[in-house]
C-alpha positions as CSV (number, residue, x, y, z in Angstrom):
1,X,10.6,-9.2,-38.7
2,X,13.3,-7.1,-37.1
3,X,11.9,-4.9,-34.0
4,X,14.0,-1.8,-34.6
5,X,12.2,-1.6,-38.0
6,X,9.0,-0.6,-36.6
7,X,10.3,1.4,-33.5
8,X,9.5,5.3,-34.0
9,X,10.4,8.0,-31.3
10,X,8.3,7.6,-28.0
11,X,8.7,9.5,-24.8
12,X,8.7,6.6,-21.8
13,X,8.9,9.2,-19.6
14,X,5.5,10.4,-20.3
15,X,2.0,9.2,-20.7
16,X,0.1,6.5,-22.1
17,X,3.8,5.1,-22.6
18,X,5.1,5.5,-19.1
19,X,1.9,4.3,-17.6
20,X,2.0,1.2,-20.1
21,X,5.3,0.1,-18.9
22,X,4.4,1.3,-14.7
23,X,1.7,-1.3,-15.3
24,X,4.1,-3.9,-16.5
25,X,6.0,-3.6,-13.6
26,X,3.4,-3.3,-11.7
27,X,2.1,-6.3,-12.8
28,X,-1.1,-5.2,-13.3
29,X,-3.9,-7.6,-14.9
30,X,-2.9,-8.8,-18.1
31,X,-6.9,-7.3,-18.9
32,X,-5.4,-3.8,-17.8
33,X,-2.1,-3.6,-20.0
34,X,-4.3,-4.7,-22.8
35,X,-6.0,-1.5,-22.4
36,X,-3.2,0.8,-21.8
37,X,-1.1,-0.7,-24.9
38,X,-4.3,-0.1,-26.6
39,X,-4.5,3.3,-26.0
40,X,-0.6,3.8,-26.9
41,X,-1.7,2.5,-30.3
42,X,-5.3,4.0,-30.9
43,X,-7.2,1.3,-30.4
44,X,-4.8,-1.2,-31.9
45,X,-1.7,-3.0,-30.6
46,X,0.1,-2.6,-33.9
47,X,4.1,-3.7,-34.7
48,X,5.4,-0.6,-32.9
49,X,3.7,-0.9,-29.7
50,X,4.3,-4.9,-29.7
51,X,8.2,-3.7,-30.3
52,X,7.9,-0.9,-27.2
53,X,6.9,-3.7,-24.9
54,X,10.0,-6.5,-25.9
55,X,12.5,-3.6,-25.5
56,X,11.0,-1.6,-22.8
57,X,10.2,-4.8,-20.8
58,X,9.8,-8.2,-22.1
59,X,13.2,-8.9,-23.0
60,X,14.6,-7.0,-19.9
61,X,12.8,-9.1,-18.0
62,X,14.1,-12.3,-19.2
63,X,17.7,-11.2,-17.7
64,X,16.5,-9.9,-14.8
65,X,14.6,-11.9,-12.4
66,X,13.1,-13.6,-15.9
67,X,12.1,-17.0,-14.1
68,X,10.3,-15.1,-11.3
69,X,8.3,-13.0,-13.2
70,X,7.6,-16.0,-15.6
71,X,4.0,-17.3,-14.8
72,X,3.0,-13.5,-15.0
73,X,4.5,-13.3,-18.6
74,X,2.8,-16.3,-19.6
75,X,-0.7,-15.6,-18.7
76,X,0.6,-11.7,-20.2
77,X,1.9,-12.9,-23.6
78,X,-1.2,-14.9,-23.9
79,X,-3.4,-12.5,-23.3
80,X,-1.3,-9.9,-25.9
81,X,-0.8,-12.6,-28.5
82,X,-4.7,-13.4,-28.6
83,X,-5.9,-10.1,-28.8
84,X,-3.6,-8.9,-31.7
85,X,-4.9,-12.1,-33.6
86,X,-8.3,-11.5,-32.7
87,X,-7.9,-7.6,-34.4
88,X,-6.3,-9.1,-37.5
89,X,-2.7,-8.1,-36.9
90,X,1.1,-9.0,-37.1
91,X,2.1,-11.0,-34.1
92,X,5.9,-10.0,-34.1
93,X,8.3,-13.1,-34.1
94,X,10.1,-12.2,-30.5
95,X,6.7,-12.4,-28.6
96,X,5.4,-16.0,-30.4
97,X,9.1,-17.1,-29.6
98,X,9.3,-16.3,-26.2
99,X,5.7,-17.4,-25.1
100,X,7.1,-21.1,-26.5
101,X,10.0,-20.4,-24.4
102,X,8.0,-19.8,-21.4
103,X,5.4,-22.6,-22.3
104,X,8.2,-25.5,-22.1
105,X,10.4,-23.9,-19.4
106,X,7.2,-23.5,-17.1
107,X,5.3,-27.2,-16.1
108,X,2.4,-25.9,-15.3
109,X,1.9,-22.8,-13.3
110,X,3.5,-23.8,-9.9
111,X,4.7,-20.3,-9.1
112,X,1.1,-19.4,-8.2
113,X,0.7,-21.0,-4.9
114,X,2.8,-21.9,-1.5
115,X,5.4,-19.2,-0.8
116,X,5.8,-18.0,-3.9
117,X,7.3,-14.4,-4.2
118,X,7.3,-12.4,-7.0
119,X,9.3,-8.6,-7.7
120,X,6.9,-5.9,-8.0
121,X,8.2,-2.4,-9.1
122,X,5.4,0.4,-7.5
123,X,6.2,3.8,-9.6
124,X,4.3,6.6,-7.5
125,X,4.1,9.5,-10.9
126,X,3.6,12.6,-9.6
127,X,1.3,15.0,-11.6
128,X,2.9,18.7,-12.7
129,X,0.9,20.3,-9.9
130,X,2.7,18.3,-7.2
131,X,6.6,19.2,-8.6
132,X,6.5,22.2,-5.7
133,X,6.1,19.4,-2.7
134,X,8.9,18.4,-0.8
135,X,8.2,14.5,-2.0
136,X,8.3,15.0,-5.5
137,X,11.3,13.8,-7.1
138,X,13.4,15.7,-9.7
139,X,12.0,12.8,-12.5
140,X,8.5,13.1,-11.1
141,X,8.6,9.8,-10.2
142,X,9.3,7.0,-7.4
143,X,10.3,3.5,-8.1
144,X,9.2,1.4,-4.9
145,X,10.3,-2.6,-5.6
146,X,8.8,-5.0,-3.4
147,X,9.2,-8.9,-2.7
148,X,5.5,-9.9,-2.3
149,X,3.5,-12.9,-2.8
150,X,2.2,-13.9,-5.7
151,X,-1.4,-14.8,-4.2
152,X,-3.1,-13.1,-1.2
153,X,-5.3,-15.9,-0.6
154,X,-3.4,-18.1,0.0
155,X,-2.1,-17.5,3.0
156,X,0.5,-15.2,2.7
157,X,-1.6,-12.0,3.5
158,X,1.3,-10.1,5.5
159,X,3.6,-10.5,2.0
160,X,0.7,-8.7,0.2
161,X,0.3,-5.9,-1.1
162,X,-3.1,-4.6,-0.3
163,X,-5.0,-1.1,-1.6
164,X,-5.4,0.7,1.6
165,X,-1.5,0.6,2.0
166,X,-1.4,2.1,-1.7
167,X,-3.3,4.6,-0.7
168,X,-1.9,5.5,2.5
169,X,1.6,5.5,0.7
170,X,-0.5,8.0,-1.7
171,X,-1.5,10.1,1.2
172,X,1.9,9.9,3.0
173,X,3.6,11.4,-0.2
174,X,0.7,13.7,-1.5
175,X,1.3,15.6,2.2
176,X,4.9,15.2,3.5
177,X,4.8,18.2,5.9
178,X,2.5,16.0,7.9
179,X,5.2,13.7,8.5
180,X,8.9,15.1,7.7
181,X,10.6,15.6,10.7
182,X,7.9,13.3,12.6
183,X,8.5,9.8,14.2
184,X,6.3,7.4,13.1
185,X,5.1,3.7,13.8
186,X,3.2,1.4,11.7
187,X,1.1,-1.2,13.1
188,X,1.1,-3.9,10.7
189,X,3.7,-3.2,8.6
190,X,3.3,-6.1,5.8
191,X,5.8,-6.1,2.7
192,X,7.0,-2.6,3.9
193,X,5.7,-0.3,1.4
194,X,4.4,2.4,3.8
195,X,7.7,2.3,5.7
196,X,9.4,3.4,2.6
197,X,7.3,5.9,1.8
198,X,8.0,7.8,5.3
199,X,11.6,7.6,4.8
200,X,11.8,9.4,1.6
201,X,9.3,12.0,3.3
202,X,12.3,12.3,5.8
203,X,10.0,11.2,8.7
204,X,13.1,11.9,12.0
205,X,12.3,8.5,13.0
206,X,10.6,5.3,10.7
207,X,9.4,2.3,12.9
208,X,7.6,-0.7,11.4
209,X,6.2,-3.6,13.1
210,X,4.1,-7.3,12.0
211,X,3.4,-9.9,14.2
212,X,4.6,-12.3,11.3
213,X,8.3,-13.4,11.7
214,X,8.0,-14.5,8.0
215,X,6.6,-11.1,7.2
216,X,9.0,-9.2,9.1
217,X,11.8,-11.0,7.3
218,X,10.5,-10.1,3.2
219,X,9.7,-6.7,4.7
220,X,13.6,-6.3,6.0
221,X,14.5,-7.9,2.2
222,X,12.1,-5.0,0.4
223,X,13.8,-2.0,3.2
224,X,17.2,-3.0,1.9
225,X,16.0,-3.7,-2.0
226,X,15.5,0.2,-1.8
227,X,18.7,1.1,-0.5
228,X,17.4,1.0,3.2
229,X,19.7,0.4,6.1
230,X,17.7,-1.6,8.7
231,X,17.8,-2.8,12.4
232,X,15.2,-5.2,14.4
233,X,14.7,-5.2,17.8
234,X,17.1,-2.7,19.1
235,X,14.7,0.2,20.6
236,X,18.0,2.5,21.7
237,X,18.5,3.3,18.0
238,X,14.8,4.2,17.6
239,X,15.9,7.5,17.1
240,X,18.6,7.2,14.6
241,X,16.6,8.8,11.0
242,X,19.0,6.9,8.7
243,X,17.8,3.6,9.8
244,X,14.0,1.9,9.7
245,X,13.9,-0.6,12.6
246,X,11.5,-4.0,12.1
247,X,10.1,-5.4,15.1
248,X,8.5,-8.3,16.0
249,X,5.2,-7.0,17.7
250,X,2.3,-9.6,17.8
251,X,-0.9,-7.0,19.6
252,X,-2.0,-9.6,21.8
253,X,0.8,-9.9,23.7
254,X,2.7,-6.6,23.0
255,X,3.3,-4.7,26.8
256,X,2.3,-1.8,28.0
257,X,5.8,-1.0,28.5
258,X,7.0,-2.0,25.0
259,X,4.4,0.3,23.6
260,X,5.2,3.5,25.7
261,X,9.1,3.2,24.5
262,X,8.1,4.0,21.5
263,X,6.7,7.4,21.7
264,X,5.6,8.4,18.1
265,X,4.7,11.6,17.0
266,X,2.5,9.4,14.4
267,X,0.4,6.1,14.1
268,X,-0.3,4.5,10.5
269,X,-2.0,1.7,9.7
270,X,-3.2,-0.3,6.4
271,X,-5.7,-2.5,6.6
272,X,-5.8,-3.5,9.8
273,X,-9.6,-3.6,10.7
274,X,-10.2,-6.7,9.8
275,X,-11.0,-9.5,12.4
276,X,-13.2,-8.7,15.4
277,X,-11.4,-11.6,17.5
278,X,-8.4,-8.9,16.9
279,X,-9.6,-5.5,17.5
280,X,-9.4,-5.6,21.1
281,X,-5.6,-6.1,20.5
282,X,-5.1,-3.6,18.0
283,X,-7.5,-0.7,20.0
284,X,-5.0,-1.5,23.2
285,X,-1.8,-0.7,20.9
286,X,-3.4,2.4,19.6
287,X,-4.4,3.5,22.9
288,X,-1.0,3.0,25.0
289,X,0.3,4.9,21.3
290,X,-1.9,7.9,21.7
291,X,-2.0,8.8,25.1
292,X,1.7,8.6,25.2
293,X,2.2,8.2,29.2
294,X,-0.9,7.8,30.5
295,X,-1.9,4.7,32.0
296,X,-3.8,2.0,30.1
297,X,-7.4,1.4,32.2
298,X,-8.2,-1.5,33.4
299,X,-11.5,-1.3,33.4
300,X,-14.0,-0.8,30.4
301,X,-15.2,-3.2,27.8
302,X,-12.0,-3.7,25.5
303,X,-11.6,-7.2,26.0
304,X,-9.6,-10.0,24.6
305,X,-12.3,-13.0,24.6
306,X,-13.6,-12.8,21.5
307,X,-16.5,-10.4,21.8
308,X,-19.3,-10.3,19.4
309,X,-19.4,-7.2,17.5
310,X,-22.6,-4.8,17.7
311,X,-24.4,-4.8,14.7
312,X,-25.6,-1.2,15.6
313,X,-24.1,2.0,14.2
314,X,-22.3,3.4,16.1
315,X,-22.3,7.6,16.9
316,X,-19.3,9.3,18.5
317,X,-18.1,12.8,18.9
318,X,-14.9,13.2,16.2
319,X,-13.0,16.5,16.3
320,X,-15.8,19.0,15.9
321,X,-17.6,16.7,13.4
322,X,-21.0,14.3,13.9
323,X,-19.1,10.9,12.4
324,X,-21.3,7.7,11.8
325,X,-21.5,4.7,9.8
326,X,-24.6,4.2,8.2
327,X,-24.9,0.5,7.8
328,X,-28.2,0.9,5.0
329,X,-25.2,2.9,3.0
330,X,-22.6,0.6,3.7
331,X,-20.1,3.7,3.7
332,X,-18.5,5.8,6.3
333,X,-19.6,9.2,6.6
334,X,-18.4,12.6,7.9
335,X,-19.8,15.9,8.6
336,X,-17.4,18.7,8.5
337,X,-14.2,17.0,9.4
338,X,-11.0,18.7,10.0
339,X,-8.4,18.7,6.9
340,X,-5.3,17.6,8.2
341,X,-3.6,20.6,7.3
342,X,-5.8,22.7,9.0
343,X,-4.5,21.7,12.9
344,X,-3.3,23.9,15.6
345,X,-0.1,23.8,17.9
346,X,-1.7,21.9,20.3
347,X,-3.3,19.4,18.2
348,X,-0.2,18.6,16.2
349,X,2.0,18.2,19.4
350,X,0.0,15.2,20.2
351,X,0.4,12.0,19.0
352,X,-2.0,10.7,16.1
353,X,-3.1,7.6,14.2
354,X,-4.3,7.7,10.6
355,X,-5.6,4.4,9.7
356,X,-6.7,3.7,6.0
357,X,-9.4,0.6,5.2
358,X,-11.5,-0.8,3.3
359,X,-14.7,-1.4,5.0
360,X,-15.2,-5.3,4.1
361,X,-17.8,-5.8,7.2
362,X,-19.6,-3.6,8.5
363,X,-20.0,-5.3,12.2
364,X,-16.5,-5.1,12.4
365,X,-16.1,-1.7,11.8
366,X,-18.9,-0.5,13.8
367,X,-17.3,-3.0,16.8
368,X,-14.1,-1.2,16.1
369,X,-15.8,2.0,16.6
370,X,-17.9,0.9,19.9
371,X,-13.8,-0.2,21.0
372,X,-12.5,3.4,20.2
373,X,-15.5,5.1,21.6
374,X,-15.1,2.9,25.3
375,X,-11.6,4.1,25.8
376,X,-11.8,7.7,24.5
377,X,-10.3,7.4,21.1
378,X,-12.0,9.9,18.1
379,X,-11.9,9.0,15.1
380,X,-12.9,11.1,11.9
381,X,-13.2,10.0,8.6
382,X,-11.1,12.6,6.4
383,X,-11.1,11.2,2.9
384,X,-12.8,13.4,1.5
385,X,-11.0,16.8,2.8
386,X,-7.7,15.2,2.6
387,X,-7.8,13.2,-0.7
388,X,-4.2,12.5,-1.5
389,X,-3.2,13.2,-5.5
390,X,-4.0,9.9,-7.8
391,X,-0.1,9.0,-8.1
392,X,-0.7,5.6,-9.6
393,X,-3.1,6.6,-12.4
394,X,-2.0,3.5,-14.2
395,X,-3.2,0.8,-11.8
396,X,-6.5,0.0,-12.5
397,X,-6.8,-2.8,-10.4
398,X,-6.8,-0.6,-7.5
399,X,-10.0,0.8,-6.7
400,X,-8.8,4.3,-4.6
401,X,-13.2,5.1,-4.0
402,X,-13.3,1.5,-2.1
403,X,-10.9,3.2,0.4
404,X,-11.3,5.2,3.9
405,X,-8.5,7.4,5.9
406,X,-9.2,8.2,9.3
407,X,-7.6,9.9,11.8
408,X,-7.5,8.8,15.3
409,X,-6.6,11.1,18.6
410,X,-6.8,10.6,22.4
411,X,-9.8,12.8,23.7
């Protein structure tokens, strides 16, 4: 049966079409395009919406980067194939044919461990209500590819993509004015994603850092996949807006020094309260960071020897606003935080850290905020004031409520 027979008129650049084939690129859960093709067909993945997907991405797919993205397309076509059988319907030949293709070209599903890297295409869609911000493009959308790996498990965690970097991307764009015109550093940089995001908000200055060398490497790969020049290691050009620089910076042994050469206007982070035997090292970064010239103490209890965290919650004073983490909740909380638009002069001409996480553990976090507290860091929870626009309504595999943004200053 011929495809073009049972192709009608569809707008791809508008939903539940342009979110069908985001996803696909995505490579979202085969569960998830189930769903969305679904909904493109009401209720039923008929002849024209199998068509749509083998011209709108299957069969590109198979000449660009088809090999790559094969494992993915198995487990997908599977998935597609089973479900249109299960509801009674015409499997169109293309899709059987290809699944056989892939089914002898692939032995076994070897792409899914090791090193593997796969190409992701992130499309950030921005809502009608967002075409006055500065980020928005003229199509409404932005088309982020990445080199990642193809299991986070496994190893490969800096080659990830993980959701609190989605969501700080989200923020990043949703509020641009924050950071246009800004230099900014990123403390664990991963695949890059963030990076990218502040260079198309015209941050003055975009520096990006890993203490992976095999991280850093992919993430120089993804800067240059989108048409990003890029420099490592060369701090006189730190200035230059054109160009993101990469650096090698592992916290633990990263100098006081190093750090102050820097001198960002803005701290970000993704996902980087993780590991207790680490959050010395990372509270030490963000402190030489934010109190841009002013000595590191000696003294004080931010060690590097593997302290135990504090199971207790922890109480601080955060910008005006009573902040705690209530362990029985399992949630951060805040009362009457600041909205980051809503900062004076003085505030904005210091530097700042916003940090987004999921809380996995909630000793670590409240250790990480006993660390913070000891060296006279704030920290507010602003999620709730600040909640960037849902730019990737399409990826249901991302859970945005799971996530936390906080903002971090020098008292």
């Amino acid at each position: 049966m011929e495809i073009q027979e049972n192709q009608q008129a569809v707008d791809i650049s508008k939903p539940p079409y342009l979110h069908l084939i985001s996803a696909f690129l995505a490579m979202e859960p085969p569960g998830v395009l189930i769903s969305l093709a679904r909904k493109c067909g009401g209720g039923l993945i008929g002849e024209r919406i199998q068509g749509f997907i083998w011209n709108n991405y299957i069969n590109t797919t198979v000449g660009d980067g088809g090999c790559q993205q094969g494992p993915y397309l198995k487990r997908v076509l599977k998935k597609l194939i089973g479900e249109i059988e299960s509801d009674g319907g015409v499997v169109l030949d293309e899709l059987y044919e290809h699944y056989a293709f892939i089914m002898t070209s692939l032995k076994g599903d070897n792409f899914s461990g090791g090193n593997s890297r796969v190409l992701k295409r992130i499309s950030f869609l921005f809502p009608d209500e967002c075409c006055e911000l500065s980020s928005c493009p003229k199509s409404k959308k932005l088309e982020v590819s990445l080199h990642c790996s193809v299991n986070m498990l496994e190893g490969d965690t800096g080659c990830s993509i993980w959701p609190s970097s989605l969501f700080l991307s989200e923020f990043i764009l949703s509020f641009p004015n924050i950071f246009s015109n800004r230099s900014c550093f990123e403390v664990g940089s991963g695949v890059g994603l963030v990076g990218i995001c502040l260079a198309h908000v015209k941050a003055s200055a975009v520096v990006l850092s890993d203490g992976d060398l095999s991280t850093l490497s992919n993430m120089r790969l993804n800067l240059e996949s989108n048409l990003l020049s890029t420099r490592i290691d060369v701090p006189e050009c730190k200035k230059d807006a054109s160009t993101v620089q990469c650096f090698h910076l592992p916290w633990e042994s990263a100098t006081e020094i190093e750090l102050q050469n820097f001198a960002p206007d803005i701290i970000v982070g993704a996902d980087v309260i993780y590991d207790p035997l680490y959050l010395p090292h990372l509270v030490r970064v963000l402190t030489v960071l934010l109190k841009r010239g002013t000595s590191f103490p000696n003294h004080g209890s931010v060690r590097c020897e593997g302290c135990q965290p504090d199971s207790e919650c922890i109480r601080s004073e955060v910008q005006h606003a009573d902040f705690e983490f209530d362990s029985s909740k399992g949630k951060a909380e805040s009362c009457s935080a600041p909205c980051v638009e809503e900062k004076d002069d003085a505030l904005e001409r210091r530097p700042v850290a916003y940090i987004a996480s999921v809380i996995r553990n909630i000793e670590t976090f409240n250790y990480f905020l006993e660390l913070m507290k000891e060296v006279n860091l704030t920290v507010a929870d602003i999620t709730e004031n600040s909640k960037p626009f849902d730019l990737l309504p399409y990826a249901k595999s991302y859970q945005r409520s799971t996530i936390r943004i906080f903002s971090i200053s020098y008292n």
